[in-house]
Backbone bond lengths (Angstrom), bond angles and torsions (degrees), N, CA, C in turn:
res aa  C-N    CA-C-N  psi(-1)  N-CA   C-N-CA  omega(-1)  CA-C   N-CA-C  phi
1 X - - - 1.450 - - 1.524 111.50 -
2 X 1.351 113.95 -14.66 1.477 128.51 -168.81 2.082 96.14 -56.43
3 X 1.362 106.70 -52.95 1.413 115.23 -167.77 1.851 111.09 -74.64
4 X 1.587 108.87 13.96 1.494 93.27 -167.50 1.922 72.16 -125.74
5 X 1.232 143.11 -13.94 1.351 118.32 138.66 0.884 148.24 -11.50
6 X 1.322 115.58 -50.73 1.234 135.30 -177.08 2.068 112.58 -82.00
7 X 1.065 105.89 -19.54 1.570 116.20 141.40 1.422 131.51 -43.86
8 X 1.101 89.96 -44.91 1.965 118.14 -168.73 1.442 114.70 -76.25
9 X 1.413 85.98 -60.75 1.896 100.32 -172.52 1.473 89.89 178.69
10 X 1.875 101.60 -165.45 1.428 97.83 -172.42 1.198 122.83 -103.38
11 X 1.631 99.54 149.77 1.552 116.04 -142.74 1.902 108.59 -65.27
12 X 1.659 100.91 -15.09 1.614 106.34 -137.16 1.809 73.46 -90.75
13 X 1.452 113.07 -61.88 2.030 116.94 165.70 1.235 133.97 -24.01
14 X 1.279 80.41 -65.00 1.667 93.86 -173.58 1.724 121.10 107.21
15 X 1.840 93.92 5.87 1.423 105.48 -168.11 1.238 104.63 -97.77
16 X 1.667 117.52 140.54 1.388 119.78 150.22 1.247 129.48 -36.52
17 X 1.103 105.42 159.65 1.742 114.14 -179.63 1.854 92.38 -139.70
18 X 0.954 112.06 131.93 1.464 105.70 166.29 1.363 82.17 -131.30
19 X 1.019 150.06 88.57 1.764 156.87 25.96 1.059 124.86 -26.73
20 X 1.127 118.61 -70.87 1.622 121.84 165.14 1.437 119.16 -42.88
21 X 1.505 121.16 -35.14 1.802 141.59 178.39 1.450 96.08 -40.40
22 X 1.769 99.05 -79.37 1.032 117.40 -148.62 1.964 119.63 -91.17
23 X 1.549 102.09 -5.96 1.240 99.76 172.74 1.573 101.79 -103.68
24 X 1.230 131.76 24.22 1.480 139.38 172.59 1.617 95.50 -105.92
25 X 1.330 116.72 -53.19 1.133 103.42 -167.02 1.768 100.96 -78.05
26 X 1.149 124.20 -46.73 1.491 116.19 175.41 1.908 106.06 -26.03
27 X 1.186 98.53 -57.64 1.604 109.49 -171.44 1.424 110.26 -59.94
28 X 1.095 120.02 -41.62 1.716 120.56 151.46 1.387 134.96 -34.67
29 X 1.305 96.35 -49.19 1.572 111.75 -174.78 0.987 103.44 -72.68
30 X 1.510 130.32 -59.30 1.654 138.21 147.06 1.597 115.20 0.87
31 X 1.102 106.76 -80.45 1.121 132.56 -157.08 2.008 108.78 -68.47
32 X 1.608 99.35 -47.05 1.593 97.42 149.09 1.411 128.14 -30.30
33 X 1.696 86.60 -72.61 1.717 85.91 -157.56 1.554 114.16 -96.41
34 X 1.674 103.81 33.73 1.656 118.10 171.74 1.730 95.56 -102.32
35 X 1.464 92.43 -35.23 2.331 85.50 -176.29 1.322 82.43 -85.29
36 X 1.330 158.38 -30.74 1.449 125.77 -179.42 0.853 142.68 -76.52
37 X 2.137 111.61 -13.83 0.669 117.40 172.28 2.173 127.68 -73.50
38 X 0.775 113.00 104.72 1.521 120.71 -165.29 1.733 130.67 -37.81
39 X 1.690 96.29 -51.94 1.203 109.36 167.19 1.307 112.63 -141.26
40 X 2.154 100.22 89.64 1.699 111.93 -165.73 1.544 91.26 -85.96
41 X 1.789 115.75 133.23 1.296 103.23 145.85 1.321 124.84 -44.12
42 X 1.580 90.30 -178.55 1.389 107.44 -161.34 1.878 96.93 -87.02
43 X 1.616 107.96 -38.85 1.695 97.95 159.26 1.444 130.56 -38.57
44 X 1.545 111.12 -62.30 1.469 121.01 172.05 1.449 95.34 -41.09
45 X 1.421 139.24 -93.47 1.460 113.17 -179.65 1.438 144.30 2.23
46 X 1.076 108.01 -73.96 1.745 135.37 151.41 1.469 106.61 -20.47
47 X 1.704 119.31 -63.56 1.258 134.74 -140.58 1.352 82.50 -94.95
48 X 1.137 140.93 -71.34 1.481 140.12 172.41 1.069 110.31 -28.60
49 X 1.590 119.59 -82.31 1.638 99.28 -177.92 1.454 134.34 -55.10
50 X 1.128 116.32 -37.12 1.616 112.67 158.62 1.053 119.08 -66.79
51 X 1.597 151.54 1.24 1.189 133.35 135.18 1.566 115.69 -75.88
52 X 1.391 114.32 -31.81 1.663 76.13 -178.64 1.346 118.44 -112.56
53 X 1.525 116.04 -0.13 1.272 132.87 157.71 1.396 106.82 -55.80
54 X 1.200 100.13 -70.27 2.102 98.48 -174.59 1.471 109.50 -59.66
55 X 1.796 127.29 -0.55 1.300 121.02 178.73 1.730 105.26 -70.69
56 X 1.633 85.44 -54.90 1.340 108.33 -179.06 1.593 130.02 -50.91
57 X 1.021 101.17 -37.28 1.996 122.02 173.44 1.188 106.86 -82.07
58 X 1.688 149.82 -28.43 1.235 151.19 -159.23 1.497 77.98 -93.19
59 X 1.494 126.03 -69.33 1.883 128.53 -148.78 1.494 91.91 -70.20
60 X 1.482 125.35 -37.50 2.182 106.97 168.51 1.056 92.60 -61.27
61 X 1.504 131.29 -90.96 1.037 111.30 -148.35 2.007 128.85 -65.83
62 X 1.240 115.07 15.18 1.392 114.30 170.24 1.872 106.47 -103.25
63 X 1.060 104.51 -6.82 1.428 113.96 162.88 1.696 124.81 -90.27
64 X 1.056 87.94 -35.54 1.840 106.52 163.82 1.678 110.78 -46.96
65 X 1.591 106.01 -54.91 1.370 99.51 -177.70 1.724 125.87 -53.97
66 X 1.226 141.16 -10.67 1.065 116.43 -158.38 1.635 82.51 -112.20
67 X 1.280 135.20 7.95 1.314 144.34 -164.07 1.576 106.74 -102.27
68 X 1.399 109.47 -40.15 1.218 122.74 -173.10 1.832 101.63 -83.19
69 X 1.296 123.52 -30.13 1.359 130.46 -159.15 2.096 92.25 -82.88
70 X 1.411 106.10 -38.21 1.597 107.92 175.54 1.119 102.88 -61.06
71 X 1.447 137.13 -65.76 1.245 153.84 -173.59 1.458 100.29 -32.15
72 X 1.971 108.77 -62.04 1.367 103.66 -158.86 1.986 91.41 -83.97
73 X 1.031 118.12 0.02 1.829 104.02 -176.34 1.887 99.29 -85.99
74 X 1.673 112.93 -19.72 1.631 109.45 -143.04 2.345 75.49 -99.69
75 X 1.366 108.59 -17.09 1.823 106.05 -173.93 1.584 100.08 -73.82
76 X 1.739 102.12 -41.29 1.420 107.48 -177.43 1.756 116.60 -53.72
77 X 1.358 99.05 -62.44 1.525 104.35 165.73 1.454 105.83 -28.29
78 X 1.376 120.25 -94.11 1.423 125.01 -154.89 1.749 105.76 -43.65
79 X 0.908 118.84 -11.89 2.030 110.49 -175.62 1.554 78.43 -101.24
């Protein structure tokens, strides 16, 4: 159950996220009624993956930033 935490909120806390709540479950709901839908255009495709693809690529890479800012403070140090 440790790995479905991380659904919730964060895993390492133990705290909710209702960001994490509610853009998991958005992506659910999505994701339902895209396999139910039977015969999805080829838009619906499109529209699906760029919503939850581009959810997914915006939250790495907006997590990336404070990773990249150590990186560039720990290069500065060493010169």
């Amino acid at each position: 159950m440790h790995w479905l935490a991380g659904l919730l909120g964060n895993p390492q806390t133990g705290q909710a996220s209702h960001t994490k709540l509610w853009a998991n479950v958005a992506a659910a709901a999505m994701t339902y009624k895209f396999v139910t839908q039977a015969d999805a255009p080829e838009w619906l495709w499109w529209a699906y993956g760029a919503m939850v693809g581009g959810y997914a690529l915006i939250k790495r890479g907006i997590a990336a930033v404070p990773q990249l800012a150590e990186i560039r403070r720990e290069h500065k140090h060493e010169e």
